[in-house]
C-alpha positions in Angstrom: 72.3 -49.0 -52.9 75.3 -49.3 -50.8 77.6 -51.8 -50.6 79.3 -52.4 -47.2 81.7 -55.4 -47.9 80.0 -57.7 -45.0 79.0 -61.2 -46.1 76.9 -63.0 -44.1 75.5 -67.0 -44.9 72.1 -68.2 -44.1 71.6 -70.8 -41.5 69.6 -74.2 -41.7 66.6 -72.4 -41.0 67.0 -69.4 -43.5 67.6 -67.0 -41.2 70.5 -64.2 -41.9 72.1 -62.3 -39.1 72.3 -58.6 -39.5 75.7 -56.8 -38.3 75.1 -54.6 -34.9 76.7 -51.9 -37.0 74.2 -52.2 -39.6 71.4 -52.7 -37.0 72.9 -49.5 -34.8 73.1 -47.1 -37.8 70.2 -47.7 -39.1 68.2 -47.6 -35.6 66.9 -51.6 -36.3 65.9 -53.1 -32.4 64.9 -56.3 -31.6 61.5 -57.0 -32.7 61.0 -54.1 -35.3 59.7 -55.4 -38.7 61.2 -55.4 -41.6 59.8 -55.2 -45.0 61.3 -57.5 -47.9 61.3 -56.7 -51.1 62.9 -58.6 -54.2 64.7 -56.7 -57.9 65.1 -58.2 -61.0 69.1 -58.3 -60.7 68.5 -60.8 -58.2 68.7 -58.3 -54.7 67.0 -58.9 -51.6 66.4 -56.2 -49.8 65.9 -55.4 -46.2 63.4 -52.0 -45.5 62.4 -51.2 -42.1 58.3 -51.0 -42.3 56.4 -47.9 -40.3 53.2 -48.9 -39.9 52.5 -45.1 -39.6 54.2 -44.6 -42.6 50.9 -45.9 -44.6 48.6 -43.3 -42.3 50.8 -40.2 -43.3 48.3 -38.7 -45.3 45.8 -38.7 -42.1 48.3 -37.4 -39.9 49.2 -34.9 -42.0 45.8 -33.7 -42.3 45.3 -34.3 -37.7 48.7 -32.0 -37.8 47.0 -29.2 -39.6 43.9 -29.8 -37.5 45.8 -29.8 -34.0 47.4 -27.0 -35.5 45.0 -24.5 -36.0 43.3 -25.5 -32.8 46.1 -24.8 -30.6 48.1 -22.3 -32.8 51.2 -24.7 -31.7 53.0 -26.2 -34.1 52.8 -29.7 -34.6 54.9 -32.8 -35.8 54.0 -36.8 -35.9 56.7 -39.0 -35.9 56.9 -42.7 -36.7 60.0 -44.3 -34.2 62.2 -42.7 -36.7 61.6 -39.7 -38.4 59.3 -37.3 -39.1 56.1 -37.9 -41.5 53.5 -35.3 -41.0 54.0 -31.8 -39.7 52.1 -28.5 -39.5 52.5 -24.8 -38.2 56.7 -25.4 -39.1 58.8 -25.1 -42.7 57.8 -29.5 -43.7 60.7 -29.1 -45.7 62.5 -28.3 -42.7 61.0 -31.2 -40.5 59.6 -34.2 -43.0 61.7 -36.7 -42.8 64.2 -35.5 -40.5 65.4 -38.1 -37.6 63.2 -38.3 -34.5 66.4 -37.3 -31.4 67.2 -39.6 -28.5 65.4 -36.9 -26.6 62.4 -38.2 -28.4 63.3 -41.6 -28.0 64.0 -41.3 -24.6 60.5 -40.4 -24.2 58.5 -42.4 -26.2 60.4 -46.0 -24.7 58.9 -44.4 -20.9 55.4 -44.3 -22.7 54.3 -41.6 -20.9 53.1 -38.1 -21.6 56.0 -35.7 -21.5 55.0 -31.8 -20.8 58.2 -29.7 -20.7 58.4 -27.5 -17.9 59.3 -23.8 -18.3 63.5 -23.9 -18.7 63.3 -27.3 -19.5 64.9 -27.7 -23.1 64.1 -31.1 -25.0 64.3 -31.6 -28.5 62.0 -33.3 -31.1 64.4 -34.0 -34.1 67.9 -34.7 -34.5 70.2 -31.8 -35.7 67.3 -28.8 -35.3 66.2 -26.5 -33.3 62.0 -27.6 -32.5 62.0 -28.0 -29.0 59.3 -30.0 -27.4 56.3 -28.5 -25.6 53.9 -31.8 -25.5 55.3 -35.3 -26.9 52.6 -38.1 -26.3 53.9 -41.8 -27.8 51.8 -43.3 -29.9 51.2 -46.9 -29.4 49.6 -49.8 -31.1 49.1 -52.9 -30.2 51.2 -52.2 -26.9 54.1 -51.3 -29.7 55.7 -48.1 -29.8 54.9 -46.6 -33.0 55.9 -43.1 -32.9 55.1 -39.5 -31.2 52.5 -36.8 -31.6 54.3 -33.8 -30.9 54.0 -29.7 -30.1 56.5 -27.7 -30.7 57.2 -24.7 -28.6 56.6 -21.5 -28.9 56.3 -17.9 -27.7 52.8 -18.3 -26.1 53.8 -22.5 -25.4 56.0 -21.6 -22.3 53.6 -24.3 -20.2 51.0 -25.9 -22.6 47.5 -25.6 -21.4 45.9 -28.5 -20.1 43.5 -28.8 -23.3 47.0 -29.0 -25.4 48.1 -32.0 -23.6 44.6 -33.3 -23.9 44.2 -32.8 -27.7 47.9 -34.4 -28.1 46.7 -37.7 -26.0 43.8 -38.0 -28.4 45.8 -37.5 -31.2 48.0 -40.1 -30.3 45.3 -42.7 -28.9 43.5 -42.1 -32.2 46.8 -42.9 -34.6 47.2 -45.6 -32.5 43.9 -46.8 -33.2 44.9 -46.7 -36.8 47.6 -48.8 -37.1 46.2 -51.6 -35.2 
């Protein structure tokens, strides 16, 4: 853990405030939740909680399946990072940050279906650029992003692609509620 120097009391109703730097850097918005979990040196500690974090093992396995279906490759993303991914290097993508071009898209909760010379990308710091991204939403919550990646034959998906993605994401959706 690291320590940051801020102190911060709790009110009469046991409620802490958490620094907008703390909240900014770690991507922490209004009405996200946040797991808490206790150590025997007496810490408290603050974790942000995916709901699609518990359903990685079934999007990993929906990845590989949208993936050899479409022979585009394929990443799910909770609202912050990557957590299932097929058809691309995992090591390259797992965990990576989700970039504001992502976010961008998944807070208009609509489909997005990059048009030829249109360049958007999926995850912060890399290269993947977006052919499909569909939100995936839960309990009218934003919970992450089913996404295709681009690729040689991806110029403009076909309308089955954009299909399978909305499934995809309607279906982890599903999950989480």
């Amino acid at each position: 853990m690291k320590a940051t120097g801020i102190v911060r009391r709790i009110d009469d109703l046991g409620r802490v405030v958490i620094p907008k730097e703390i909240r900014r850097t770690m991507r922490i918005r209004e009405g996200d939740p946040l797991e808490i979990f206790t150590g025997a040196g007496g810490e408290v500690v603050f974790k942000k909680y995916s709901p699609m974090g518990e359903l990685s093992s079934i999007a990993s396995e929906y990845a590989e399946a949208l993936a050899t279906s479409t022979n585009l490759s394929v990443i799910i993303c909770d609202r912050d990072h990557c957590i299932a991914a097929a058809g691309v290097s995992k090591k390259d993508v797992l965990e990576r940050p989700v970039s504001t071009d992502l976010e961008r898209i998944c807070e208009e909760r609509r489909t997005k279906v990059c048009e030829t010379g249109e360049v958007l990308y999926a995850l912060s710091g890399a290269d993947h650029e977006i052919c499909v991204a569909v939100p995936i939403i839960s309990a009218g919550d934003i919970t992450g992003a089913v996404v295709f990646l681009r690729n040689e034959r991806a110029v403009r998906p076909f309308e089955s692609d954009v299909k399978l993605a909305g499934v995809a994401a309607k279906f982890l959706g599903n999950q989480t509620e």
